[in-house]
The first five atom37 places (N, CA, C, CB, O) and aatype in JSON, in Angstrom:
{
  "aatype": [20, 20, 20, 20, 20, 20, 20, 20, 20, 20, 20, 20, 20, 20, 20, 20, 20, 20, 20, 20, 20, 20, 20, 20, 20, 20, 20, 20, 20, 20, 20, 20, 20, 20, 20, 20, 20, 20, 20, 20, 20, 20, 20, 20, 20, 20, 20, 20, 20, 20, 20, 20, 20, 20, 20, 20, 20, 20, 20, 20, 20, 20, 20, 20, 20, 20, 20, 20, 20, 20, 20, 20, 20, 20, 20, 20, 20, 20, 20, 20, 20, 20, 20, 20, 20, 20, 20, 20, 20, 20, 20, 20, 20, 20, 20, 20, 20, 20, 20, 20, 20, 20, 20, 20],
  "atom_mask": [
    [1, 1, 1, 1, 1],
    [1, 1, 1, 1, 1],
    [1, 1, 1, 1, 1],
    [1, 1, 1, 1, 1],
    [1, 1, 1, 1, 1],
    [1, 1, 1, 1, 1],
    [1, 1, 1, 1, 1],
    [1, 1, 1, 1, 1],
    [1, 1, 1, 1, 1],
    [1, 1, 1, 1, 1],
    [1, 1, 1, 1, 1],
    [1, 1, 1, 1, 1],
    [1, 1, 1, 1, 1],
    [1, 1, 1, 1, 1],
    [1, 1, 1, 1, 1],
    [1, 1, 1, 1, 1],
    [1, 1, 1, 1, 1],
    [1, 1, 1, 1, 1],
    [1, 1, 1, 1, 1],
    [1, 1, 1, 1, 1],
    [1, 1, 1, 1, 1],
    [1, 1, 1, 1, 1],
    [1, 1, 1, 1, 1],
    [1, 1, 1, 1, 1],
    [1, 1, 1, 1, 1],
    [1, 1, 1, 1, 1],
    [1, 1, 1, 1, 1],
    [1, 1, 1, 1, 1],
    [1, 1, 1, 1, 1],
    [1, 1, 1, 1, 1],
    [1, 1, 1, 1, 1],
    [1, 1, 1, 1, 1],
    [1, 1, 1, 1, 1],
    [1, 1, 1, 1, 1],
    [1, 1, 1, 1, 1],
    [1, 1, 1, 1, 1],
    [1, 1, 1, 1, 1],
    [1, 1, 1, 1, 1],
    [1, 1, 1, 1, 1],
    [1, 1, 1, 1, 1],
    [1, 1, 1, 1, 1],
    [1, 1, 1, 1, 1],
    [1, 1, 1, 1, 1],
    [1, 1, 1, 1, 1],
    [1, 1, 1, 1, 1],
    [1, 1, 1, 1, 1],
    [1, 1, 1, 1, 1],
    [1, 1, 1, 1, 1],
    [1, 1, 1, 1, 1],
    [1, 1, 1, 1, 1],
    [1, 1, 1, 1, 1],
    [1, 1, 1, 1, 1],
    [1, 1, 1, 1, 1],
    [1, 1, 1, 1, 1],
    [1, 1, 1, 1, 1],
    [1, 1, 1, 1, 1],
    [1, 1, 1, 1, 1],
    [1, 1, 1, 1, 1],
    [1, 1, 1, 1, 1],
    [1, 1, 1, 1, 1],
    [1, 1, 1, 1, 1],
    [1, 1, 1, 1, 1],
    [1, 1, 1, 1, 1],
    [1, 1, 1, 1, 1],
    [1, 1, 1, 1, 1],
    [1, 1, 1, 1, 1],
    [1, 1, 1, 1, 1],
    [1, 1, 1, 1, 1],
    [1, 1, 1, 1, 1],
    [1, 1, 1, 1, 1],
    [1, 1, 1, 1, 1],
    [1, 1, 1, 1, 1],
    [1, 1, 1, 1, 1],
    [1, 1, 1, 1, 1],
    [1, 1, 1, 1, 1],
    [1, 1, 1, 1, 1],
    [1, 1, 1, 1, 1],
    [1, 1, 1, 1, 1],
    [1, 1, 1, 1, 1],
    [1, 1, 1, 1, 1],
    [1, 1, 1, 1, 1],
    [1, 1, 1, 1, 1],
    [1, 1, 1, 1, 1],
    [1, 1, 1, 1, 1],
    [1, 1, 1, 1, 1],
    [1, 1, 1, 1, 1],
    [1, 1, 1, 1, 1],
    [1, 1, 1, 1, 1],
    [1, 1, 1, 1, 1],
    [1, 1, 1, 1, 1],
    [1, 1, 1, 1, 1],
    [1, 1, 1, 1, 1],
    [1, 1, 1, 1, 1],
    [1, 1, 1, 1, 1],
    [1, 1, 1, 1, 1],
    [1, 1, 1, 1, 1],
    [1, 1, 1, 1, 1],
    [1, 1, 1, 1, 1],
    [1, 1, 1, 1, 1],
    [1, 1, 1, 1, 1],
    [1, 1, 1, 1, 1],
    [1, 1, 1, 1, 1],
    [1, 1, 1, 1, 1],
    [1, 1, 1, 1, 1]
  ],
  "atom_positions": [
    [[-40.32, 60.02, 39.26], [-39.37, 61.09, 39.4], [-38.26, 60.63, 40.33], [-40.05, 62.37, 39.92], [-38.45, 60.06, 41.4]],
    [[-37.05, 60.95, 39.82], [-36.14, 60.05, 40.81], [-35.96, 61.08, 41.78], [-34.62, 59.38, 40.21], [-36.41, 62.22, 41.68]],
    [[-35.13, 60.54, 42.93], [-35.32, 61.0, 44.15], [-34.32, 62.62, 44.39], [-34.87, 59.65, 45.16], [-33.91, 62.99, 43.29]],
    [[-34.06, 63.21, 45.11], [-33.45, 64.35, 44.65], [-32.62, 63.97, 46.41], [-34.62, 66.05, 44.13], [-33.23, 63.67, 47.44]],
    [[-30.64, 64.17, 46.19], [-30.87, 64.34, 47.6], [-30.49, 65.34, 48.55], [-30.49, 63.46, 48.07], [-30.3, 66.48, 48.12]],
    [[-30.38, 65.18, 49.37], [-30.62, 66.2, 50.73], [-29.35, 67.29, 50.46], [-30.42, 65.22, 52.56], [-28.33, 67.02, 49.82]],
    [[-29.56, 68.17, 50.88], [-28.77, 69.09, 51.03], [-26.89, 68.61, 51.83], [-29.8, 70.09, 51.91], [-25.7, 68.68, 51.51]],
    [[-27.75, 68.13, 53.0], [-26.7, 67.42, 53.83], [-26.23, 66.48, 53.38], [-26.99, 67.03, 54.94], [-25.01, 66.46, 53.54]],
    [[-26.79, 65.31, 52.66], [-25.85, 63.99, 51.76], [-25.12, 64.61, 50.97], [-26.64, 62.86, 50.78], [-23.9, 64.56, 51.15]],
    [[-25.65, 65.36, 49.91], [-24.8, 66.21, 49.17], [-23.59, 66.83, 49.72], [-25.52, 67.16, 48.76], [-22.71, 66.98, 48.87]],
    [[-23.33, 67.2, 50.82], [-22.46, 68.16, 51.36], [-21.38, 66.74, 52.34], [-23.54, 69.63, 52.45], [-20.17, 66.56, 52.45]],
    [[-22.63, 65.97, 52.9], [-21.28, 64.54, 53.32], [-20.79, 63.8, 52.08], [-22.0, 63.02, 54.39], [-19.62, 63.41, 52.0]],
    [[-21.75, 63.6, 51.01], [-20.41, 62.75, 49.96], [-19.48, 63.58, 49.51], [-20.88, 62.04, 48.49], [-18.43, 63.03, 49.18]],
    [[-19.56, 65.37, 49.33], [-18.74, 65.45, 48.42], [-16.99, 66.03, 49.56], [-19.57, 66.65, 47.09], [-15.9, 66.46, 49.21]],
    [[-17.58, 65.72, 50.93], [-16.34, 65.51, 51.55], [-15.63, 64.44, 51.66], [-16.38, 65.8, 52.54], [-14.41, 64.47, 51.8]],
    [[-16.32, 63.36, 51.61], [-16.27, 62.02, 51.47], [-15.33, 61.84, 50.57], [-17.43, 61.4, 51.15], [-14.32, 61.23, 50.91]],
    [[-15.49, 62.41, 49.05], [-15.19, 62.59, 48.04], [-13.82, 63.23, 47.52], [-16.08, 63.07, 47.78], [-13.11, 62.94, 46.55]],
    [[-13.7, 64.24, 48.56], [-12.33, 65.31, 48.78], [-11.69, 64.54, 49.69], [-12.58, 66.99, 49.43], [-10.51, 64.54, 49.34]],
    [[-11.86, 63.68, 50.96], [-10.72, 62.89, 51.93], [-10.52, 61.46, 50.95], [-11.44, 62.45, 53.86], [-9.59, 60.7, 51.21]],
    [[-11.12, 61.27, 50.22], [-10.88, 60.49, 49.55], [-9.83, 60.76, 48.68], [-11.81, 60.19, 49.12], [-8.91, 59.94, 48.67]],
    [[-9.73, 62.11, 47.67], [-9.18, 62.3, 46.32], [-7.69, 62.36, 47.44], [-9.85, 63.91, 45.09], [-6.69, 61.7, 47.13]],
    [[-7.7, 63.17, 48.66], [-6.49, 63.34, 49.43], [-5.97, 62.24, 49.78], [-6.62, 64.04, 50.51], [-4.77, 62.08, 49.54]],
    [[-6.77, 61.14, 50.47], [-6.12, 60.11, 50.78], [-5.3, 59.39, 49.36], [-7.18, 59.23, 51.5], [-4.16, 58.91, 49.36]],
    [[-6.41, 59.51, 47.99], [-5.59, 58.62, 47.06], [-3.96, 59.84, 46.6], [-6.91, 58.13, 45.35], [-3.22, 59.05, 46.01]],
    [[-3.46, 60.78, 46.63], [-2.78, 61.6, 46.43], [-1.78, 61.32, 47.24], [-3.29, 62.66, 46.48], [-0.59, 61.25, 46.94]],
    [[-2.34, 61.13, 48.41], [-0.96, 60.49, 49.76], [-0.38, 59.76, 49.23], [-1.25, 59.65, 51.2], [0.82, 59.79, 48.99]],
    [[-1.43, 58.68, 48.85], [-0.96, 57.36, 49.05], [0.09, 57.39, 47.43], [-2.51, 56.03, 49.22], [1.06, 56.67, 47.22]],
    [[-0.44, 58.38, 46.54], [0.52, 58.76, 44.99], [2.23, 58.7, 45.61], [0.05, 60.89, 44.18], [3.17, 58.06, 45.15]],
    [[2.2, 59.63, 46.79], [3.16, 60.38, 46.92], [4.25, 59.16, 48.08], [2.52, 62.04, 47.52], [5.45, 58.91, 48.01]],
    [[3.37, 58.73, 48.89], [3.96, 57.59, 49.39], [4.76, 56.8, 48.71], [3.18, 56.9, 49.78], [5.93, 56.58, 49.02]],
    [[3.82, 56.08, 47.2], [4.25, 54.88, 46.76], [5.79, 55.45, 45.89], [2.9, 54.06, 45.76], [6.26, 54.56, 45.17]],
    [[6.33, 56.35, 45.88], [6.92, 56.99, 45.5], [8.18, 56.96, 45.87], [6.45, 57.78, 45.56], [9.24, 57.17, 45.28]],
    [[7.9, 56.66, 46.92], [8.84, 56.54, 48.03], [10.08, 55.47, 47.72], [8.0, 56.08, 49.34], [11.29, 55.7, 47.82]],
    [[9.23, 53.89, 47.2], [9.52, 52.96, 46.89], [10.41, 52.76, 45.57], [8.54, 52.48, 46.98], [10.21, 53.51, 44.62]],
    [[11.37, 51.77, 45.51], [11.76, 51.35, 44.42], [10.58, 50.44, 43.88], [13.06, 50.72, 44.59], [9.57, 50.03, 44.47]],
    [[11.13, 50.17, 42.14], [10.14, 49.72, 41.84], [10.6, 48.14, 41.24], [9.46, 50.75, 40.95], [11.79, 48.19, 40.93]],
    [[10.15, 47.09, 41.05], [10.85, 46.07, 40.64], [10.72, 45.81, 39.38], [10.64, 45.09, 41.27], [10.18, 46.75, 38.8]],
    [[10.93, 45.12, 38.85], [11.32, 44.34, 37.34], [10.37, 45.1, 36.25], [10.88, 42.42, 37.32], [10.74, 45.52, 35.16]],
    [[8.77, 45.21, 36.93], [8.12, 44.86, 36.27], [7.12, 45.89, 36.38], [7.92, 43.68, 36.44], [5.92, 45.9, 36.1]],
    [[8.17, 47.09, 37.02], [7.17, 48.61, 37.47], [6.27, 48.65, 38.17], [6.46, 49.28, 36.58], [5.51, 49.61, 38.13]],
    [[6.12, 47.73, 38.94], [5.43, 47.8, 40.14], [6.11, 48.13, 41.32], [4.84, 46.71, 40.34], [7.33, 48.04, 41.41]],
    [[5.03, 48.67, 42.66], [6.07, 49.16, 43.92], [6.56, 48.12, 44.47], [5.48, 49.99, 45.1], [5.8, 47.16, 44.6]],
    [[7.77, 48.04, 44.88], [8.71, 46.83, 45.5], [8.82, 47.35, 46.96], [10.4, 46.63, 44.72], [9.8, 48.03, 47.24]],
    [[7.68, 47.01, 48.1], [8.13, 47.02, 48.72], [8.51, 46.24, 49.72], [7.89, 47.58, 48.74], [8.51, 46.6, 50.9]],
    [[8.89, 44.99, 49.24], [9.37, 43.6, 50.37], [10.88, 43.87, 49.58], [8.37, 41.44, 50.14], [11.97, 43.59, 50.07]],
    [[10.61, 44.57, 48.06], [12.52, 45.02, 48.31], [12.97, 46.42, 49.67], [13.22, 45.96, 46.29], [14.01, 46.59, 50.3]],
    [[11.8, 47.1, 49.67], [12.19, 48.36, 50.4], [12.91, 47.83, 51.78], [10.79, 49.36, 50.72], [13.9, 48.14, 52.44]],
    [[11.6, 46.63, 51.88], [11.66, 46.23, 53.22], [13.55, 45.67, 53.5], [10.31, 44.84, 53.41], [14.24, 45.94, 54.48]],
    [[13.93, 44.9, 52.32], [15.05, 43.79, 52.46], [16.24, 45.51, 52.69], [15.34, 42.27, 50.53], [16.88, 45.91, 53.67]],
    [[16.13, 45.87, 51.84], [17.4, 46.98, 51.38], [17.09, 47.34, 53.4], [16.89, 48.83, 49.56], [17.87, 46.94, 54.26]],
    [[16.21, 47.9, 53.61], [16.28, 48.26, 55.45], [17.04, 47.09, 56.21], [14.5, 48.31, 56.29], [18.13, 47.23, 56.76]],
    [[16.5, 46.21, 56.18], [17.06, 44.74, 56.87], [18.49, 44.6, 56.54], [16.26, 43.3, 56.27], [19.13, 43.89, 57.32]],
    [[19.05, 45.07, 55.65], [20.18, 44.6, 55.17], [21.27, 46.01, 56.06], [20.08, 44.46, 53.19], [22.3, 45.71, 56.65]],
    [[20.71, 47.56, 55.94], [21.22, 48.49, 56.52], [21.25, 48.04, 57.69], [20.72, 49.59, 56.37], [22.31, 48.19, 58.3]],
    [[20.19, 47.42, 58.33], [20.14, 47.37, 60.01], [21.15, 46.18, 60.32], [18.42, 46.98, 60.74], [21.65, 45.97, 61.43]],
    [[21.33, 45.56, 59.35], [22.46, 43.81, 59.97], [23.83, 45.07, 59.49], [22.33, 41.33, 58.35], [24.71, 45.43, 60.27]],
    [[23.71, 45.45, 58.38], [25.5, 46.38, 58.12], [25.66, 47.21, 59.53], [25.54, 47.95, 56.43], [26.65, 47.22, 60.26]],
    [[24.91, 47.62, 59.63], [25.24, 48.84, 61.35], [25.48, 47.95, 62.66], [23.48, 50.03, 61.96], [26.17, 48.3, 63.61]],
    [[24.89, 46.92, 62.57], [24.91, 46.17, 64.01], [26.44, 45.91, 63.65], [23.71, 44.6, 64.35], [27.33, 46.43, 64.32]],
    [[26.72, 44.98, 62.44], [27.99, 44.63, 62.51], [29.52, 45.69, 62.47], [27.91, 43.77, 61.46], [30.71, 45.47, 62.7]],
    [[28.87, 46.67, 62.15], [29.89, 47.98, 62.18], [29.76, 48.51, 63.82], [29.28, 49.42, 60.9], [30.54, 49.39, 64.17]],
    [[28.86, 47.99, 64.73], [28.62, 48.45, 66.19], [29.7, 47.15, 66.43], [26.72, 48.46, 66.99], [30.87, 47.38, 66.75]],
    [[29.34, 46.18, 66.29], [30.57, 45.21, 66.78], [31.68, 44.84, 66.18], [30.23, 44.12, 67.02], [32.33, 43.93, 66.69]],
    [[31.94, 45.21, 65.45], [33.25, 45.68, 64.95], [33.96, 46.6, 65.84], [33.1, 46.32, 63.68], [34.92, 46.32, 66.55]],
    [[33.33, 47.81, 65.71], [33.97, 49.12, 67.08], [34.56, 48.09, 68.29], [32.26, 50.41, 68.04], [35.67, 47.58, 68.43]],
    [[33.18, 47.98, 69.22], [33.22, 47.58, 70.22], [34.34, 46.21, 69.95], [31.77, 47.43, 70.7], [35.23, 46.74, 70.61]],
    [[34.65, 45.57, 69.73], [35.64, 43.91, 69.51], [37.19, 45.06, 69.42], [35.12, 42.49, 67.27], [38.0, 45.23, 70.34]],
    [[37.22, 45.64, 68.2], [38.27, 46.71, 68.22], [38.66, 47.77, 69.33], [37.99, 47.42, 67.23], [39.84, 48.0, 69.59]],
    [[37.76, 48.3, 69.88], [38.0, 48.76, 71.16], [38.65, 48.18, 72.34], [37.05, 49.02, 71.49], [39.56, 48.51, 73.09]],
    [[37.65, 46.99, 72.22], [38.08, 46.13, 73.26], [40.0, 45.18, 73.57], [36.87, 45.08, 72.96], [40.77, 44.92, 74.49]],
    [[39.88, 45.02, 72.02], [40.97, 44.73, 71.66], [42.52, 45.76, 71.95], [40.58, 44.51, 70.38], [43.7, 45.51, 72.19]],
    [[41.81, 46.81, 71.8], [42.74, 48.07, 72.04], [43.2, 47.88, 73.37], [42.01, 49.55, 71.91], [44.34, 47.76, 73.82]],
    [[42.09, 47.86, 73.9], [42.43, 48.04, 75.2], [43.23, 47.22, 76.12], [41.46, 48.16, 75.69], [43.96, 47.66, 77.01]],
    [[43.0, 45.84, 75.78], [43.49, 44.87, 76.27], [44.82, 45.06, 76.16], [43.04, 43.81, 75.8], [45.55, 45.25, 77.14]],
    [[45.37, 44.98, 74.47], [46.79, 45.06, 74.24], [47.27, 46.6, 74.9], [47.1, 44.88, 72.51], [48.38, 46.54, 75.42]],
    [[46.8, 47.6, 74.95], [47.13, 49.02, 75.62], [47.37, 48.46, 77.09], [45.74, 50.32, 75.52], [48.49, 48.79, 77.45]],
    [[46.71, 47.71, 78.05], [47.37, 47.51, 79.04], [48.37, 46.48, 79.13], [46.63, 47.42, 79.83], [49.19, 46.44, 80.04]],
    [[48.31, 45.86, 78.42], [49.26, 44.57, 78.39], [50.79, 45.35, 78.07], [48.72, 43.26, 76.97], [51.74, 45.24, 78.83]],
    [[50.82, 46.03, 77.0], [52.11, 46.67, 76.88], [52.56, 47.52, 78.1], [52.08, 47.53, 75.69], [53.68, 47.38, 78.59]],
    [[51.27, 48.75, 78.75], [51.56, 49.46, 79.76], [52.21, 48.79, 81.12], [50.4, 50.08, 79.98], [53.14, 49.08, 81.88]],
    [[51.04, 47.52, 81.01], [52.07, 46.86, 82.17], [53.48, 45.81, 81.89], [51.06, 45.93, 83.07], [54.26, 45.45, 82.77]],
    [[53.57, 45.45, 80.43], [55.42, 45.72, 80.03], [55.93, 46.5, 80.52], [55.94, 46.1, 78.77], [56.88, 46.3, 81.29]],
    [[55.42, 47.74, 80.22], [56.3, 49.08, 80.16], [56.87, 49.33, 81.62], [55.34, 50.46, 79.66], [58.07, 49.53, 81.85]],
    [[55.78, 49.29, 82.68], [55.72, 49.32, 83.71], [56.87, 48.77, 84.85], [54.72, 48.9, 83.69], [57.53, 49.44, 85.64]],
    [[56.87, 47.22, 84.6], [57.87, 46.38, 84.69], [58.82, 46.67, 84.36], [57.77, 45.5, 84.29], [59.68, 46.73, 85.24]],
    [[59.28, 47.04, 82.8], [60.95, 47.33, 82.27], [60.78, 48.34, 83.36], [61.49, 47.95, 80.37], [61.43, 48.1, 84.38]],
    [[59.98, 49.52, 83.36], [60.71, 50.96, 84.0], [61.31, 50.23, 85.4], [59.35, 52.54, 84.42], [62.49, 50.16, 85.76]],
    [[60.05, 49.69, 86.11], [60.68, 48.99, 87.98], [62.14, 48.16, 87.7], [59.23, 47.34, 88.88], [63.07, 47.99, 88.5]],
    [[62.07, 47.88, 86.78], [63.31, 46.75, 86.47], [65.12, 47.79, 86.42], [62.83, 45.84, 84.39], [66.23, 47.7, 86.94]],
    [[64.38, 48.7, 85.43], [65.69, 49.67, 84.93], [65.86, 50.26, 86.8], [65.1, 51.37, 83.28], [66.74, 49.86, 87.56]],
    [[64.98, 51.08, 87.08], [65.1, 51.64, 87.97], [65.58, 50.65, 89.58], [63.87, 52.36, 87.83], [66.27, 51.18, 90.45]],
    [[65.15, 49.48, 89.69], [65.64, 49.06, 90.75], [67.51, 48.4, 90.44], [64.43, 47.93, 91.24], [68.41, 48.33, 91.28]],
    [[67.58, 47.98, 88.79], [68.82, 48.23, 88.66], [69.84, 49.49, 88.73], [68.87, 47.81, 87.79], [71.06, 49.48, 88.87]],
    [[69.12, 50.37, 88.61], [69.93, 51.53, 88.61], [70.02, 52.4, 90.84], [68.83, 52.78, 87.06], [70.55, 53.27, 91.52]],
    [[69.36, 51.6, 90.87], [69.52, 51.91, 92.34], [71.02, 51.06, 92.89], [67.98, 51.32, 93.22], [72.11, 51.36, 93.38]],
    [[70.43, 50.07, 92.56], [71.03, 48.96, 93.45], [72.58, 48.64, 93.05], [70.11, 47.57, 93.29], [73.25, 47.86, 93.73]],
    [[73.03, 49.21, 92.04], [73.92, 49.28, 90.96], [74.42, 48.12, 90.01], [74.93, 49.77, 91.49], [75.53, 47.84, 89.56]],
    [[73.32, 47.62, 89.91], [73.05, 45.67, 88.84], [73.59, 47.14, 87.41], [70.06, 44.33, 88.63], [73.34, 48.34, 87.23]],
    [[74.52, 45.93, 86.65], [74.85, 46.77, 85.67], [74.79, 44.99, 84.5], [76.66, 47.94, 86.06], [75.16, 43.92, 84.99]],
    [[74.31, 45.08, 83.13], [75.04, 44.17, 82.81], [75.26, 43.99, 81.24], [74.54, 43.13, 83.44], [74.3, 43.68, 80.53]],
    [[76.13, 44.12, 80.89], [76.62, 43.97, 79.71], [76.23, 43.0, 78.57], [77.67, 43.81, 79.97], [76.58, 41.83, 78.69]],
    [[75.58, 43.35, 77.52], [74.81, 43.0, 76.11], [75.56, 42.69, 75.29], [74.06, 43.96, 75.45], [75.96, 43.71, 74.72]],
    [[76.18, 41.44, 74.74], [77.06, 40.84, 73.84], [78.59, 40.34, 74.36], [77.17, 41.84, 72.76], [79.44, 39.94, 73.57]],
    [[78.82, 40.44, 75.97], [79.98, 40.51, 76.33], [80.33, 39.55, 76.9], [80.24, 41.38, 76.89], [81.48, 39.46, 77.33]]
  ]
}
């Protein structure tokens, strides 16, 4: 007579059984997630590359800003302190009464 079993095995496999059917359902809904490659399978060392490739585009769009910023800035004072100069220049001519004539 084969063996009959326990109340309690019965009641641990068939949870066993249910974290199981859940875990395989996750994992449905996960793979899902993924593109798939050539050959309908989950691609995910493409998932992986397409990330790698976003994370090098953003770094280089972070240094881009920053080089452009920087750049701004540099030439923003470089002109300001042009500017600076002509004004001391106009103004100590216009004190002192330096006048001088452009084409003459």
């Amino acid at each position: 007579m084969p063996e009959l079993r326990s109340d309690r095995t019965e009641r641990t496999l068939t949870h066993i059984e249910d974290q199981l059917d859940q875990a395989l359902a996750d994992l449905k809904i996960i793979k899902g997630a993924f593109p798939e490659d050539e050959f309908g399978n989950v691609d995910t060392l493409g998932h992986r590359r397409y990330h790698e490739e976003m994370i090098s585009a953003a770094k280089a769009q972070t240094k881009f800003w920053e080089e452009l910023r920087r750049d701004l800035i540099k030439k923003g004072l470089m002109w300001g302190l042009l500017a600076a100069i002509g004004l001391m220049a106009t103004g100590l001519a216009v004190k002192t009464g330096i006048t001088w004539n452009a084409g003459k």
